[in-house]
N, C-alpha and C positions, 0 to 999 in steps of 0.2 A: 472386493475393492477397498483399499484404504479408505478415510473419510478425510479432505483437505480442506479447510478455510484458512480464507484470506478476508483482508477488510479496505477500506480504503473512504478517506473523507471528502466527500463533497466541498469542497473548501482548497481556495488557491486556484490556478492553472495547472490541469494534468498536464506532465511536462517528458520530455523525453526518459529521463532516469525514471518514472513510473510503468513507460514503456517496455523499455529494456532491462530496468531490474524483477520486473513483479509481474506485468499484466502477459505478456509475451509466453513468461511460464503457467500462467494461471491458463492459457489455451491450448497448448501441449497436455496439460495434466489434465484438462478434459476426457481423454482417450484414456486414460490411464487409472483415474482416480471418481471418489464420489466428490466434489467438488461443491463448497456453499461458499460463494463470492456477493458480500454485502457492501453497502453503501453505509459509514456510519455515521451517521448524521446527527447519533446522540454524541457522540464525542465530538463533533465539529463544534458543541456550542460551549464545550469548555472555556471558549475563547470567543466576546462579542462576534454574536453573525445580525444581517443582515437578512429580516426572515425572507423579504419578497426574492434575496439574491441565494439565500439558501434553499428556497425551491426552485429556480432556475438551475443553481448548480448540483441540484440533484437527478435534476433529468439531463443535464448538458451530460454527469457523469454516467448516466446509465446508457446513453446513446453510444459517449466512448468504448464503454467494454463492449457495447454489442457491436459497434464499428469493428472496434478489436479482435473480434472472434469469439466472445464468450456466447456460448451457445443454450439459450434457457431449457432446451429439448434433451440436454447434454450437463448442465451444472444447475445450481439455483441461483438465481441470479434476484438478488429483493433489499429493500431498506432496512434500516435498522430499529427504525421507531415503528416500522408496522408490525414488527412482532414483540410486543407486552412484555414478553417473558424475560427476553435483556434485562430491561430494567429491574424486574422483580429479583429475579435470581441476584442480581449483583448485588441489593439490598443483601441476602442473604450470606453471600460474601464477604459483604463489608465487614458483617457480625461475625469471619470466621479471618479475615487479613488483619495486621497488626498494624497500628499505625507508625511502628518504627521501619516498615517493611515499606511502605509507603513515601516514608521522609529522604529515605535512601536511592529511589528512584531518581533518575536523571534528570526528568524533564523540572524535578520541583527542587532537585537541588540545585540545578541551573539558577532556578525562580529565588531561591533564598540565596544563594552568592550573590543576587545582583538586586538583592534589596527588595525582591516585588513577593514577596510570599505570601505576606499581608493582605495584598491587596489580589492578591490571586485567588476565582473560584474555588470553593471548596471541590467541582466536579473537576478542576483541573489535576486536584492531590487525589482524591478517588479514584479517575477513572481508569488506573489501573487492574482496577477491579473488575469492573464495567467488561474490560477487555478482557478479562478472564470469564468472565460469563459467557460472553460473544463464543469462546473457544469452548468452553466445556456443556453449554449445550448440546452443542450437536454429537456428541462425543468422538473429538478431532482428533482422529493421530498422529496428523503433519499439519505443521502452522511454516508456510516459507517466509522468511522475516529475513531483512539483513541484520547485519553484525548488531547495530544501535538496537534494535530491539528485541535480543538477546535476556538482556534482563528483563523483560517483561513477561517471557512465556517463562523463565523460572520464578517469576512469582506465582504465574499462573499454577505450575506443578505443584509450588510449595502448598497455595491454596489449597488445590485440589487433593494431596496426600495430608494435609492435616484435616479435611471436610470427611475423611474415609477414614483416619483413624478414628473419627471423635464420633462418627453418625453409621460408618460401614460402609464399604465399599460401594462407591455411587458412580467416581468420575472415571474418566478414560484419562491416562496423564500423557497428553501430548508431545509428540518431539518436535523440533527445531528442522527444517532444510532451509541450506542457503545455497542460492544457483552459484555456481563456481566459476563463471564469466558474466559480466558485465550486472554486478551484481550492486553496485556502489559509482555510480555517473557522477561525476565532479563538475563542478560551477565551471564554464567556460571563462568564468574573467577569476575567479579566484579558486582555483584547483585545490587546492588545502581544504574545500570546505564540499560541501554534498550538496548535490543540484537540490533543489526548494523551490515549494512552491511559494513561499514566499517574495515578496517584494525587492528585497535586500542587492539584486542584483540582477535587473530585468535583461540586462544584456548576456548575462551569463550561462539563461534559462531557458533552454529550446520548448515550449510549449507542443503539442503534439497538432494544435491546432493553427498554431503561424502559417499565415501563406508562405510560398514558393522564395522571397524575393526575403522576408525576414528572415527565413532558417539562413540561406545563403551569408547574409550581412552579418549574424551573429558568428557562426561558424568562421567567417575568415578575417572576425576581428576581435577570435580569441587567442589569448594571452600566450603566450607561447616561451620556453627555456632559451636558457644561451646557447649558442651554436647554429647549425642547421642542418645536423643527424634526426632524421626523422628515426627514432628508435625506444623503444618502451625499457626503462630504466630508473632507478628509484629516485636517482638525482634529478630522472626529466618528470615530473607529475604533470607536466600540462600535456604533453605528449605524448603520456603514457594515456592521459585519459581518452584524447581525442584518436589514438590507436585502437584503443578500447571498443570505443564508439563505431568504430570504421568495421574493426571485424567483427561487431554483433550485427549492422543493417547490411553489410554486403554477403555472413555467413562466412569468409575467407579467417584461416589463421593470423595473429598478430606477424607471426617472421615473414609470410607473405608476401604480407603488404611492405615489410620494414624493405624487404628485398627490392621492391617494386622503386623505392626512390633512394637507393646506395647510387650516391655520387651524382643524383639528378639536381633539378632547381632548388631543394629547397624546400620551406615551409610553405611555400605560398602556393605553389601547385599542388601540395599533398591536401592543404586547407580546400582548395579551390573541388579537388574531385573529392572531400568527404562533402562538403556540401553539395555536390549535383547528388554524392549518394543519398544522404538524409533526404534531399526532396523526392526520390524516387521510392525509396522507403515508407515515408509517408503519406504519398498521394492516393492510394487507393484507399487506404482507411478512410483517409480526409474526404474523402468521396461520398464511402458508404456512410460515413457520420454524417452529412449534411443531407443525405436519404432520410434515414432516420431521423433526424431530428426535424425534419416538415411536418413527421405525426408524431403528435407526442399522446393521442389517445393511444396508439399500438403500443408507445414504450411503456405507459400508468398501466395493460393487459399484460403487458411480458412479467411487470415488477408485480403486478398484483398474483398472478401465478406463482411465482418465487417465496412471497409471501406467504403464499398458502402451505406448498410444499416445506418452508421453511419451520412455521405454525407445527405443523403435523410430528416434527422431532422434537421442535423447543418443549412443545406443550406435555410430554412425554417425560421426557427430562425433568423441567420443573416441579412439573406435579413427586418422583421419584425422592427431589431435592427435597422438597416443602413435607414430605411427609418423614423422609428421613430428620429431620428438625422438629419432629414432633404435632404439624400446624394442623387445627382439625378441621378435614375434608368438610366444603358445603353440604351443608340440608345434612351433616350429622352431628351428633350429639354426642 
């Protein structure tokens, strides 16, 4: 079986586009694949956290994927800070990535266009690294990423094939999948931009967790194109997205559904039955999430499991890493 990790931050409100672009597939590839689905909790602090709110939202998010389908008996499912060797490894990284590889990176070119570079973590300009550790321990041959982080698994590679020229053949160099439907969910109030878990548009961001009565109110007082062809079109981005949306939670073709309202009411009826969809779509997860999350000793057993098994490759790997670098083994001389 191939080897697939994915990662994902404790941090924000998991929101529908985490559903339908990443986690959705992360439980199909169950069956398919050796799968290591982490919580990263060391990159969530590139950026002020909240420690009391960062351990809530680490079990809030591990209840999610188990809500979700991720199955501990089936994938490993564990934190990021409970396995050491993340951080060690990416030390070693750091001393093999270049800091102009680093400066070119999106998120800190963002940071220096807009004036905050300065005053920005240094873990925020690293942890590209970081996530290339995450990737090259376990030695992953598929990282599914959308398009935006594209450039991040080719730093990863580049890392990885200069650590193997310069030390000998160590890493596994990972490829890239990106799901080919509903891979990129746009902000209900501003389409032009990618649903976030950020703040910037709370109305725009279906959270996975909204009751019944908020998915509906968001859903049909999103932003919508001129006209009133409901039809997925490059001129129409709001409609295209919430087309989008409609044939990933019902499983129906986009032309389907387009068919479904040629020449009916309108935007308002099509709005009105994607929200009875989404609510149905998401009720039984919402379900099983609030199971799980009454015990949360069962969810610190499932993750400390994960942990273990996770441990058992890393510590493998590392050790591999640290000696091809020359470092001398404990207790020898």
């Amino acid at each position: 079986m191939a080897r697939v990790l994915s990662g994902i931050q404790p941090s924000g409100d998991f929101h529908l586009g985490n559903y339908i672009g990443a986690v959705r597939h992360w439980v199909t590839d169950q069956d398919r694949n050796d799968c290591f689905y982490l919580l990263v909790d060391l990159h969530a602090i590139t950026l002020p956290q909240d420690p009391a709110v960062l351990r809530d939202r680490t079990i809030e998010l591990a209840a999610i994927l188990l809500a979700a389908g991720i199955d501990p008996d089936r994938s490993t499912l564990f934190v990021q800070s409970h396995v050491h060797e993340h951080a060690e490894l990416a030390w070693v990284l750091e001393c093999v990535a270049t800091t102009g590889e680093l400066q070119r990176m999106t998120q800190f070119k963002d940071k220096t266009a807009k004036g905050q570079a300065a005053s920005s973590s240094a873990g925020l300009f690293t942890y590209p690294v970081l996530q290339a550790a995450d990737i090259l321990l376990y030695r992953t041959d598929f990282v599914p990423v959308g398009e935006d982080q594209r450039q991040h698994l080719e730093l990863t590679r580049d890392i990885a094939q200069r650590f193997n020229h310069r030390f000998g053949e160590t890493f596994v160099l990972p490829e890239a999948t990106i799901p080919p439907v509903g891979a990129k969910i746009m902000d209900l109030q501003m389409p032009e931009s990618k649903m976030s878990k950020s703040a910037e548009s709370p109305q725009g961001t279906i959270a996975a967790l909204d009751p019944p009565n908020a998915i509906a109110k968001k859903v049909k007082s999103a932003v919508t194109d001129s006209g009133r062809d409901v039809l997925a079109r490059e001129d129409k981005p709001a409609i295209t997205n919430l087309l989008t949306i409609y044939s990933v939670v019902t499983d129906r073709p986009v032309a389907d559904i387009q068919d479904q309202y040629v020449g009916g009411p309108g935007y308002a009826q099509f709005k009105s039955d994607l929200a009875d969809a989404l609510v149905a779509y998401f009720a039984p997860f919402q379900q099983r999430y609030h199971e799980l999350k009454a015990d949360p000793t069962e969810i610190a057993r499932l993750l400390a499991i994960g942990a273990d098994k996770a441990r058992a490759v890393a510590a493998d790997m590392k050790a591999q890493a640290f000696d091809r670098v020359g470092f001398l083994p404990q207790g020898q001389e």
